[in-house]
C-alpha positions in Angstrom: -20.4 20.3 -4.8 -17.8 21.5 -7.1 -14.4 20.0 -7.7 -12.4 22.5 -5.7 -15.0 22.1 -2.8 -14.8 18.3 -2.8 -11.1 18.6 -2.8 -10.9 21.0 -0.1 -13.1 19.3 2.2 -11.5 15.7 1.2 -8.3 17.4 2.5 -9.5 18.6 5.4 -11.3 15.4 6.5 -7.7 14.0 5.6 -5.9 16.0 8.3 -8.2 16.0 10.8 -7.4 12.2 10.4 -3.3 12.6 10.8 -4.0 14.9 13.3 -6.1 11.7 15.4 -3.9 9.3 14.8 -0.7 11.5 16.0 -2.8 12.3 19.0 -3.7 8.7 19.9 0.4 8.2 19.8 1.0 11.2 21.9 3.4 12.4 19.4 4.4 15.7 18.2 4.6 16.7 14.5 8.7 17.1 15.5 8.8 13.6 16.3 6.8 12.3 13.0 9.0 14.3 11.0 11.9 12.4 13.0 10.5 9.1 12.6 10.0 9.7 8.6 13.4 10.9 8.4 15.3 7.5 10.4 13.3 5.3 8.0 14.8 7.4 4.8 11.7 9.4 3.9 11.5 13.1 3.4 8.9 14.4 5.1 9.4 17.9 7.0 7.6 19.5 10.1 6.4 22.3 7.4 5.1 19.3 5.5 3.3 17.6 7.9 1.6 21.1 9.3 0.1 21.8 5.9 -1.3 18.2 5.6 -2.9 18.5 9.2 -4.4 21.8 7.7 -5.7 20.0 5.0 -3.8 21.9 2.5 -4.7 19.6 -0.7 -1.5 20.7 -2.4 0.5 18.7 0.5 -1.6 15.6 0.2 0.6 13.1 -2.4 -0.5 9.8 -2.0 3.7 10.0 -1.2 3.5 12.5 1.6 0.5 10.4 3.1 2.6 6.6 2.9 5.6 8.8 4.4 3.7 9.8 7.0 1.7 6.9 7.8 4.7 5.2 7.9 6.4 7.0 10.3 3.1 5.9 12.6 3.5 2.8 11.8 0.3 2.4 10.4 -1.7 1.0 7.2 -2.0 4.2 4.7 -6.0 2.7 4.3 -7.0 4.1 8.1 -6.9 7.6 6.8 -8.8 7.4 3.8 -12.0 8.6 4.1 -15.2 6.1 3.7 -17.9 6.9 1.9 -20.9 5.6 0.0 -20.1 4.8 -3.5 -21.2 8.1 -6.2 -22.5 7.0 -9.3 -20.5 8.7 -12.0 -22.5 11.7 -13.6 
């Protein structure tokens, strides 16, 4: 798989992630936005919609923590696990 194509689908398997763990709290993207914002992080609704599309350009390891922590949850839970690659 190229780069790009890992990167993409990394991304997408990213959002589709945020987007569970949202659900499970029953909470809009409007009220993660909110709940970034009262603990001082900037992290928009716009934001949050591209990251749940698994746009890779919205996924800084910032944007993630921002968001994870408006869930109240460990960053870890939405990284991806996956057999180790060997390097080529």
């Amino acid at each position: 798989m190229s780069n790009e194509k890992w990167v993409k689908s990394l991304a997408r398997e990213m959002g589709g992630m945020l987007i569970r763990l949202r659900h499970k709290r029953n909470w809009s993207q409007e009220k993660v936005a909110f709940a970034a914002q009262e603990k001082g992080y900037s992290l928009s609704r716009s934001t949050i919609q591209r990251m749940e599309k698994g746009e890779a350009g919205s996924m800084s390891l910032e944007n993630l923590c921002f968001y994870c922590a408006a869930l109240g949850v460990n960053p870890r839970q939405i990284l991806p696990l996956h057999e180790p690659v060997d390097a080529e």
